[in-house]
DRENTORKOL-3810 file (N, C-alpha, C; in nm, 4 decimals):
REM DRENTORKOL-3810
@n.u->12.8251; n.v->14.3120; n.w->9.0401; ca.u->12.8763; ca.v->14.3574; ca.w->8.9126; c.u->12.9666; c.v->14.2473; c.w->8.8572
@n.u->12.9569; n.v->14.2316; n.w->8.7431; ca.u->13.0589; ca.v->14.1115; ca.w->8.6789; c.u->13.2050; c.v->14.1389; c.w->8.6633
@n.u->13.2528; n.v->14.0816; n.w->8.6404; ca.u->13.4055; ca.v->14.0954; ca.w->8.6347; c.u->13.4609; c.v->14.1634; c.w->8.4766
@n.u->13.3928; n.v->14.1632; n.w->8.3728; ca.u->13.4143; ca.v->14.1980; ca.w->8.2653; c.u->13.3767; c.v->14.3588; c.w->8.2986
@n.u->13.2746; n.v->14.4082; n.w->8.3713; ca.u->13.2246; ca.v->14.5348; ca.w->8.3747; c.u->13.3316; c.v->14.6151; c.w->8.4779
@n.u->13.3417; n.v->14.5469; n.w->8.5524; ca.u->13.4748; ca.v->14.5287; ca.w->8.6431; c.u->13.6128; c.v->14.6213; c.w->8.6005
@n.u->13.6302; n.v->14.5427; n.w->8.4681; ca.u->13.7482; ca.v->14.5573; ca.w->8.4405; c.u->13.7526; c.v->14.6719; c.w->8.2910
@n.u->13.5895; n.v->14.6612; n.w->8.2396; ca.u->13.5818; ca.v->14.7685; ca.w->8.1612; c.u->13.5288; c.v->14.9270; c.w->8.2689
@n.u->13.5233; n.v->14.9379; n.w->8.3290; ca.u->13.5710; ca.v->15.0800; ca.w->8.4423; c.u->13.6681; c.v->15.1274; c.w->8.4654
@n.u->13.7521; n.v->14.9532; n.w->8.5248; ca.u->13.8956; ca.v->15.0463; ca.w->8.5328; c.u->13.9937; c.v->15.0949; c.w->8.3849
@n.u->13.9297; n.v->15.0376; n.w->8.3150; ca.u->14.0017; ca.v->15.0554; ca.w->8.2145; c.u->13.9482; c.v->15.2391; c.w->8.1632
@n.u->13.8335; n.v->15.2265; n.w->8.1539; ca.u->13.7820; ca.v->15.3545; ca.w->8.1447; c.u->13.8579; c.v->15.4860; c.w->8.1795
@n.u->13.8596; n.v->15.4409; n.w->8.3365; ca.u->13.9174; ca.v->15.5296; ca.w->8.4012; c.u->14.0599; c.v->15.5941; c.w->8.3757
@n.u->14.1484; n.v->15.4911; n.w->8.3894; ca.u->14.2688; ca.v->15.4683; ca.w->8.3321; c.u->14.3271; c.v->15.5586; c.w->8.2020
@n.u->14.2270; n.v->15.5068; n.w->8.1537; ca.u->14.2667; ca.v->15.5602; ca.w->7.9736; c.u->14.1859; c.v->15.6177; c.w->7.8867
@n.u->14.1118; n.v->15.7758; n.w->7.9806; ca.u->14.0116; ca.v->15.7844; ca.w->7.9467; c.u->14.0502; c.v->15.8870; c.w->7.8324
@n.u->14.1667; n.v->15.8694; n.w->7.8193; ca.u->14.2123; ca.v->16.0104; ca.w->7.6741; c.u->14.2662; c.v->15.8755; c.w->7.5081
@n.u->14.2635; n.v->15.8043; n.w->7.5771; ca.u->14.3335; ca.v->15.6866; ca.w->7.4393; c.u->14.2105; c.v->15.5716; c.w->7.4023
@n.u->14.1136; n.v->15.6271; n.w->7.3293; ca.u->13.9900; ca.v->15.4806; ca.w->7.3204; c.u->14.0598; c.v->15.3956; c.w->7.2754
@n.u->14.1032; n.v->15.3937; n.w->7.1288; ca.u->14.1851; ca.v->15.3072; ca.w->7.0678; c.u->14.2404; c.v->15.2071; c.w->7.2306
@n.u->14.3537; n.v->15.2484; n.w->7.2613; ca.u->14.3763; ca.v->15.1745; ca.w->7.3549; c.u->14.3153; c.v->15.0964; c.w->7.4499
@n.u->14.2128; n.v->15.2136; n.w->7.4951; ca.u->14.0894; ca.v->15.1182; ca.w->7.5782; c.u->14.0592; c.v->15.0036; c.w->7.4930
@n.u->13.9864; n.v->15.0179; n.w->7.4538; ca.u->13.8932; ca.v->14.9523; ca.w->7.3345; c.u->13.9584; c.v->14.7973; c.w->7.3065
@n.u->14.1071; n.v->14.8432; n.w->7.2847; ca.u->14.2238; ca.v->14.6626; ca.w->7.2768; c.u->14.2334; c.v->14.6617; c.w->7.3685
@n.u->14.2766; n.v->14.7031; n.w->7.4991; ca.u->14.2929; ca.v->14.6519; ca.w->7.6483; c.u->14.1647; c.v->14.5691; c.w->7.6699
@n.u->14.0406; n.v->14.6263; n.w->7.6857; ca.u->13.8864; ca.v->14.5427; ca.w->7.6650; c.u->13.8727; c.v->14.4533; c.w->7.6159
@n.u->13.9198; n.v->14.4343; n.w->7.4572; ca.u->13.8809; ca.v->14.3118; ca.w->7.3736; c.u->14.0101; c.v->14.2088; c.w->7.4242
@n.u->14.0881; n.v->14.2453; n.w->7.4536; ca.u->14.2074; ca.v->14.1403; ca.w->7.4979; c.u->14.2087; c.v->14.0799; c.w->7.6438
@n.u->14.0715; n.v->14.1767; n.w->7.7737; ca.u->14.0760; ca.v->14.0742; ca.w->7.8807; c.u->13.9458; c.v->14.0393; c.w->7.8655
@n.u->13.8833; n.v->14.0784; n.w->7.7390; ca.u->13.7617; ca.v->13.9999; ca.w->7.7150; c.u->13.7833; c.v->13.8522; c.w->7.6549
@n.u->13.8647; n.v->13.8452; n.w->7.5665; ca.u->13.9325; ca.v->13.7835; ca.w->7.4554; c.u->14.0058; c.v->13.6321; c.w->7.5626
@n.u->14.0547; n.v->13.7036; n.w->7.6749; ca.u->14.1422; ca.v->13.5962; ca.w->7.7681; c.u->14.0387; c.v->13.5972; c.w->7.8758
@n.u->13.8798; n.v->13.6671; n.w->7.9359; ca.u->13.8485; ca.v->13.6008; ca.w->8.0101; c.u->13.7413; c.v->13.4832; c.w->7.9323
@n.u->13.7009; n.v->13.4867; n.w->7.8218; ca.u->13.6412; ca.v->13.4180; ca.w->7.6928; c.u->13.7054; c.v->13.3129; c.w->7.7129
@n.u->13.8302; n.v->13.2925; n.w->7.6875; ca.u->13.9636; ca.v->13.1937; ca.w->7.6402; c.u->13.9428; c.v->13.1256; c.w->7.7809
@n.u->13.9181; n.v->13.1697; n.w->7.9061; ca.u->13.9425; ca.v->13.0775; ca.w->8.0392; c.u->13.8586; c.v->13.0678; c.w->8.0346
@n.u->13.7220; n.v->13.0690; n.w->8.0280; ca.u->13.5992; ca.v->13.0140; ca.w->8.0450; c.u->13.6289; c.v->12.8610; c.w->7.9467
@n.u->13.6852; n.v->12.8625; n.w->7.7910; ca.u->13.6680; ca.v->12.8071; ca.w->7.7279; c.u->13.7126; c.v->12.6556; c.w->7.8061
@n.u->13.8425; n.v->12.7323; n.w->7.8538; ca.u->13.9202; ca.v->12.6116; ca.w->7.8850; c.u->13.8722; c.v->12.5816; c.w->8.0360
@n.u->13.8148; n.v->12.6818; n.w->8.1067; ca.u->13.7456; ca.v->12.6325; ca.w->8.2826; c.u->13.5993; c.v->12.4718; c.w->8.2089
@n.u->13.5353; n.v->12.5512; n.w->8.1108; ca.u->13.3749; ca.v->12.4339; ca.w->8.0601; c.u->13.4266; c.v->12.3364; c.w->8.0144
@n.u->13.5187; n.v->12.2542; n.w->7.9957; ca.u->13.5231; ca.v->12.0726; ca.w->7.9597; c.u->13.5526; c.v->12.0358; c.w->8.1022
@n.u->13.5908; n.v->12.1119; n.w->8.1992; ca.u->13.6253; ca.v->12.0523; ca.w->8.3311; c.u->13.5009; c.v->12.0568; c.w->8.3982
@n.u->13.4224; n.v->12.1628; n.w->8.3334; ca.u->13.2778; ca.v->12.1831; ca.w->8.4218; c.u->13.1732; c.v->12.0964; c.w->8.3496
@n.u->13.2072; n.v->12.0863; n.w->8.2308; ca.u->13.1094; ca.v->11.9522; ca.w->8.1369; c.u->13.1443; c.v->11.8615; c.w->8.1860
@n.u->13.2519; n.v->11.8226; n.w->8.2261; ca.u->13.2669; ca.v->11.6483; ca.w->8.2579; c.u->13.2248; c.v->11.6386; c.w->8.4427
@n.u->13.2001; n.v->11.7512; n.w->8.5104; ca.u->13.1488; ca.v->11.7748; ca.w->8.6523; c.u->13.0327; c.v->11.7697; c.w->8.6221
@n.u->12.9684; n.v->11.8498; n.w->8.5567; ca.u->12.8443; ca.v->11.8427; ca.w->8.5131; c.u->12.7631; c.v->11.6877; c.w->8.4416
@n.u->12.8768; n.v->11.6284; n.w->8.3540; ca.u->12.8224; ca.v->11.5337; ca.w->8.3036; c.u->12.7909; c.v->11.4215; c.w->8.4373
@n.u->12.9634; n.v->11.4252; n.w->8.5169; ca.u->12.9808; ca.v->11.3019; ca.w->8.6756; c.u->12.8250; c.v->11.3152; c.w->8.7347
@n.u->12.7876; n.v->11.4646; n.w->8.7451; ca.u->12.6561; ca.v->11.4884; ca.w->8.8430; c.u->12.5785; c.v->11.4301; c.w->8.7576
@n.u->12.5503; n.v->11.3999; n.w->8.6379; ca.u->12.4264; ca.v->11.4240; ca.w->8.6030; c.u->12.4157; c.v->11.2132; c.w->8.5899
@n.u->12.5774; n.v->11.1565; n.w->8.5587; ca.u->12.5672; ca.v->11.0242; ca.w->8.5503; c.u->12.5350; c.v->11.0002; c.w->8.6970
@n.u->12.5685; n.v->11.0210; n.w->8.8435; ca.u->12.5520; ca.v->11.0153; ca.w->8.9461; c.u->12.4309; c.v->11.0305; c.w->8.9705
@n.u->12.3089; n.v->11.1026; n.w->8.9148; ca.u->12.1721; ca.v->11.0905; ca.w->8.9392; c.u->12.0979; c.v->11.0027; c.w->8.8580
@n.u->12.1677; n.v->10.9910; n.w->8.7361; ca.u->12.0905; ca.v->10.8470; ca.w->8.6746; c.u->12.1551; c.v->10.7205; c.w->8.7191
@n.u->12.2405; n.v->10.7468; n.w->8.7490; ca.u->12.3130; ca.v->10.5722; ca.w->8.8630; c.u->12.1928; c.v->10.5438; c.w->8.9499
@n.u->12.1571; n.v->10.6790; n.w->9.0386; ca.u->12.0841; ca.v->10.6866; ca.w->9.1860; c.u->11.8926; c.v->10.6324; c.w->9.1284
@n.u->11.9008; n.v->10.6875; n.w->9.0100; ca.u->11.7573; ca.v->10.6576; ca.w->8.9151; c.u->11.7410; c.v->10.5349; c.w->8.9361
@n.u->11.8982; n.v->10.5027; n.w->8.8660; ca.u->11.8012; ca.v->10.3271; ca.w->8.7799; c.u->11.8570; c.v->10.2493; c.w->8.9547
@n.u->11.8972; n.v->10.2550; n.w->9.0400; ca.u->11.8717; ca.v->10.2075; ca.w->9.1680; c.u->11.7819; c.v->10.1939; c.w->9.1846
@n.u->11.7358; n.v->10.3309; n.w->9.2468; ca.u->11.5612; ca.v->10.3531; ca.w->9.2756; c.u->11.5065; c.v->10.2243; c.w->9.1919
@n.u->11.5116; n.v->10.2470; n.w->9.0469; ca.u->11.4323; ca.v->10.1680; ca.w->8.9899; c.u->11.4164; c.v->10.0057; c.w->8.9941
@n.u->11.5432; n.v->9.9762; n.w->9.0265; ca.u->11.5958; ca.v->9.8604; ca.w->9.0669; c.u->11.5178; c.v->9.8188; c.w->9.1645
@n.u->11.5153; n.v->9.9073; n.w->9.2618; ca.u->11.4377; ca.v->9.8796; ca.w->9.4262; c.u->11.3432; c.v->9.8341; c.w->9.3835
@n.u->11.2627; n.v->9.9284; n.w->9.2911; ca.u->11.1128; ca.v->9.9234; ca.w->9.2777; c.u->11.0592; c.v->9.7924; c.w->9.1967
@n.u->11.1706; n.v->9.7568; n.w->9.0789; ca.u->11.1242; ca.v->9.6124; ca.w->9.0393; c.u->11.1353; c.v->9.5313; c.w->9.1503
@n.u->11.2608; n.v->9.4877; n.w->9.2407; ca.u->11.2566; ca.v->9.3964; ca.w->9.3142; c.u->11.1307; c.v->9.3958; c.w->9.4176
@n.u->11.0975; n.v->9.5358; n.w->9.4789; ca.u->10.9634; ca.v->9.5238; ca.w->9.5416; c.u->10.8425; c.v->9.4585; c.w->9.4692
@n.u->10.8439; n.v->9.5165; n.w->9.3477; ca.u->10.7142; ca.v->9.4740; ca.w->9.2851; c.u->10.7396; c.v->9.2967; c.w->9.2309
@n.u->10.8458; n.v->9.2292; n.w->9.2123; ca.u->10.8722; ca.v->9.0830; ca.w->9.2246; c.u->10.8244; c.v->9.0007; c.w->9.3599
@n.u->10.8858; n.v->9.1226; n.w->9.4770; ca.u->10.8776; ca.v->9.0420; ca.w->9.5794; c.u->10.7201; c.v->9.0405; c.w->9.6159
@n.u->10.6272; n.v->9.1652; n.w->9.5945; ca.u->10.4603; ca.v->9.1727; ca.w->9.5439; c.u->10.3732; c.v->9.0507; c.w->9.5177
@n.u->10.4264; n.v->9.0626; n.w->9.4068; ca.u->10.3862; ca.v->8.9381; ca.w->9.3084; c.u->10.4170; c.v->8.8163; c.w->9.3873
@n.u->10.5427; n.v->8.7720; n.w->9.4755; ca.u->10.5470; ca.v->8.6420; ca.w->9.4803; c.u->10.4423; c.v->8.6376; c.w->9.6316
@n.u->10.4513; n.v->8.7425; n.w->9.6997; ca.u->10.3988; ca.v->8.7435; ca.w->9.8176; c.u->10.2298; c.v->8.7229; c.w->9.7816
@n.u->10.1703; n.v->8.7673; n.w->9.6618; ca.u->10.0602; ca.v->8.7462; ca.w->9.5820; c.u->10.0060; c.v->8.6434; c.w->9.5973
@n.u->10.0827; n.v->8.5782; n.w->9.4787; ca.u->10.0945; ca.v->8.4614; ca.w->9.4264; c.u->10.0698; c.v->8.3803; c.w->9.5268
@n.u->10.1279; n.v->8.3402; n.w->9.6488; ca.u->10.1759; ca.v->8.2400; ca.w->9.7811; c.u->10.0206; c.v->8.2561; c.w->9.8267
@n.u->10.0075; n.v->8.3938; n.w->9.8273; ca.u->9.8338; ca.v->8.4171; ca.w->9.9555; c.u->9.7483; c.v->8.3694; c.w->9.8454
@n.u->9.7458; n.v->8.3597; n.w->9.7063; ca.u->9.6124; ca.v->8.2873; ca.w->9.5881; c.u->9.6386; c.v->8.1575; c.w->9.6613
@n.u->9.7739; n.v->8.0957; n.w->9.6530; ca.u->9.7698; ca.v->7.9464; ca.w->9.6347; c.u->9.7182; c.v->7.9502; c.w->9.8345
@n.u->9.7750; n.v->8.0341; n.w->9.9192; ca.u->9.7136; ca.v->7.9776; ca.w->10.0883; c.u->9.5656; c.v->7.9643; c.w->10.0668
@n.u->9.4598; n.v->8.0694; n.w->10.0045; ca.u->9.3477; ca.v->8.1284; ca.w->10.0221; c.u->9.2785; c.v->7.9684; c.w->9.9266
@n.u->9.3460; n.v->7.9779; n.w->9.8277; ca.u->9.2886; ca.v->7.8301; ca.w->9.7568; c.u->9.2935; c.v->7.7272; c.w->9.8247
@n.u->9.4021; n.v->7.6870; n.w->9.8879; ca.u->9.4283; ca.v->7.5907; ca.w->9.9821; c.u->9.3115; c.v->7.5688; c.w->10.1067
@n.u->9.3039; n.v->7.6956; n.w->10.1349; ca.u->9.2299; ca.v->7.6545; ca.w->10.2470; c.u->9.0542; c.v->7.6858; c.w->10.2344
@n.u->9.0325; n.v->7.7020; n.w->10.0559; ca.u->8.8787; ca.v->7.6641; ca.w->10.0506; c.u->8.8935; c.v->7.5225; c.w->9.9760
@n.u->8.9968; n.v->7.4463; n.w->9.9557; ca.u->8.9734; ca.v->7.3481; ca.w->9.9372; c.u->9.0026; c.v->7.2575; c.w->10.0461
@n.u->9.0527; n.v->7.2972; n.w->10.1824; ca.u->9.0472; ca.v->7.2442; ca.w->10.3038; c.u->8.8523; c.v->7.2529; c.w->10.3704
@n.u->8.8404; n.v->7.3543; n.w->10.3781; ca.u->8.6827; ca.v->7.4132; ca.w->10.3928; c.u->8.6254; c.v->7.3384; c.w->10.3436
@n.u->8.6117; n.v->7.2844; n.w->10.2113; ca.u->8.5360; ca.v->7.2064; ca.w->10.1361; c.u->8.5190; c.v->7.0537; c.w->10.1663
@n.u->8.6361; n.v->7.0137; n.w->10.2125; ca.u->8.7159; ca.v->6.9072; ca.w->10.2549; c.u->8.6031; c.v->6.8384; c.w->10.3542
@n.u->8.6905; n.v->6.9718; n.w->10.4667; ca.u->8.6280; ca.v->6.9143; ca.w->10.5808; c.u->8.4049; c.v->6.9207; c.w->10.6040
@n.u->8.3811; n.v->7.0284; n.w->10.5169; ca.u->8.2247; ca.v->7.0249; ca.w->10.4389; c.u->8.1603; c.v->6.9500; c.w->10.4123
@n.u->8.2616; n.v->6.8568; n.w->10.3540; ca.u->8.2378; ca.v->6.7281; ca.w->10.2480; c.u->8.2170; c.v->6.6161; c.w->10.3458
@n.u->8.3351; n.v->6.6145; n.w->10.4539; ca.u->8.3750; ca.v->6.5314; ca.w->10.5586; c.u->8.2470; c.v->6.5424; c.w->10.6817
@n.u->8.2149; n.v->6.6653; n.w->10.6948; ca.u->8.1171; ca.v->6.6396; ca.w->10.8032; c.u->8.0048; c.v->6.6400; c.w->10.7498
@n.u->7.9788; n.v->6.6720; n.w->10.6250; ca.u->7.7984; ca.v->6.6120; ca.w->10.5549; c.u->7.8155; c.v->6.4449; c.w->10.5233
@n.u->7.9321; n.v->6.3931; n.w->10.5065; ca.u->7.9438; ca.v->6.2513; ca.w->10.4895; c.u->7.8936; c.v->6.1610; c.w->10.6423
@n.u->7.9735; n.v->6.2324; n.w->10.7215; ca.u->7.9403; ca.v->6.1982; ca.w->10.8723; c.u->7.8135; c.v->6.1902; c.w->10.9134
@n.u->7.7409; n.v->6.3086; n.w->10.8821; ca.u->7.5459; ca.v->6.3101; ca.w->10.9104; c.u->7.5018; c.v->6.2174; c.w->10.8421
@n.u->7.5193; n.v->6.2538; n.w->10.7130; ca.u->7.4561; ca.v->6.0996; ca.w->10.6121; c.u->7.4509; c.v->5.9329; c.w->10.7069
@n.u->7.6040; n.v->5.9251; n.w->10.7061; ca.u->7.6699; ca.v->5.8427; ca.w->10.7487; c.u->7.5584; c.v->5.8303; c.w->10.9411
@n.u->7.5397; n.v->5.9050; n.w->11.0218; ca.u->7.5090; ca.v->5.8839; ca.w->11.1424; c.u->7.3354; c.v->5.9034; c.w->11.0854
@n.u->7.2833; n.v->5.9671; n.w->11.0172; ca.u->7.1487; ca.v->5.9402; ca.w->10.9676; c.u->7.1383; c.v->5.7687; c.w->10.9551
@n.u->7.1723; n.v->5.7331; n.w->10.8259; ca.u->7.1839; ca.v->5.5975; ca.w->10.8092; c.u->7.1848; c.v->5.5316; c.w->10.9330
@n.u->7.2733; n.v->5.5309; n.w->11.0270; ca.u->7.3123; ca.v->5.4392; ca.w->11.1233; c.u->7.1583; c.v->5.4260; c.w->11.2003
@n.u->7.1265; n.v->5.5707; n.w->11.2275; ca.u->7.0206; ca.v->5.5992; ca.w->11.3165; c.u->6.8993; c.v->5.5485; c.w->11.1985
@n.u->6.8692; n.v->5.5311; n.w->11.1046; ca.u->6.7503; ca.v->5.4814; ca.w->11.0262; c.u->6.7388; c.v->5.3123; c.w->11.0335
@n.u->6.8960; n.v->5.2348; n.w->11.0374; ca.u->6.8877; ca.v->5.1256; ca.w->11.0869; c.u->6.8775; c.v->5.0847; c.w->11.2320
@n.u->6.8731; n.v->5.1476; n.w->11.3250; ca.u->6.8369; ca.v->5.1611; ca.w->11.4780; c.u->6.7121; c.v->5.1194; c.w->11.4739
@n.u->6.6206; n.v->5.2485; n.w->11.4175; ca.u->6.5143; ca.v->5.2268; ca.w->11.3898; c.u->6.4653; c.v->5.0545; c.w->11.3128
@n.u->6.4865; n.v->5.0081; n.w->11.2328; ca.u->6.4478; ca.v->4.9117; ca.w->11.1875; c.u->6.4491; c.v->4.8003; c.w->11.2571
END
C-alpha cells in the first residue's frame, strides 16, 4: 500500500465526523509529500543522470577497445599481404633461380656433347 493511501486511512479514521478537515489534512500531506518528492528528484536526476553518464563513459570505452582492435586488425592484415607477397616473390625468385640453373646445366650438358 502506498504511503499517501497510508495516510489517507488514518486520516479517515481519525476524523471520520469533520470531512472538511479530512479533506485539508489530505491535501496538506499530499501537498508536503508532493513538495519532498519535488525536492528528493534533482538529487535523483543528477544520480540518475551520474548512472546514465557512467554507462556512456563505459560505451565509448568499449568503443574505444573496439577501434583499437580493429587498427590493430588492419595492421596485423596489412603485415600478412606484405609477408604472403614477399614470399611469392621469394617463390618466384627462387623458380626463376632454379629454371635458370637447368637451362644453365642443359647448355653445359649440350656442349659436353659437342
Amino acid at each position: 500500500m502506498c504511503n499517501s493511501k497510508k495516510k489517507f486511512l488514518k486520516y479517515e479514521f481519525y476524523f471520520l465526523g469533520n470531512k472538511k478537515a479530512v479533506k485539508r489534512k489530505i491535501k496538506n500531506s499530499l501537498a508536503a509529500e508532493v513538495s519532498e518528492k519535488l525536492i528528493r528528484s534533482p538529487n535523483e536526476t543528477n544520480e540518475s543522470q551520474r548512472r546514465m553518464a557512467k554507462v556512456a563513459e563505459r560505451k565509448v570505452t568499449l568503443l574505444e577497445q573496439k577501434v583499437a582492435l580493429l587498427e590493430w586488425r588492419a595492421v596485423a592484415a596489412e603485415r600478412k599481404a606484405i609477408a604472403e607477397e614477399q614470399l611469392v616473390l621469394l617463390k618466384e625468385k627462387i623458380l626463376h633461380q632454379k629454371w635458370r640453373n637447368e637451362i644453365h646445366a642443359l647448355q653445359m650438358n649440350k656442349l659436353k656433347f659437342l
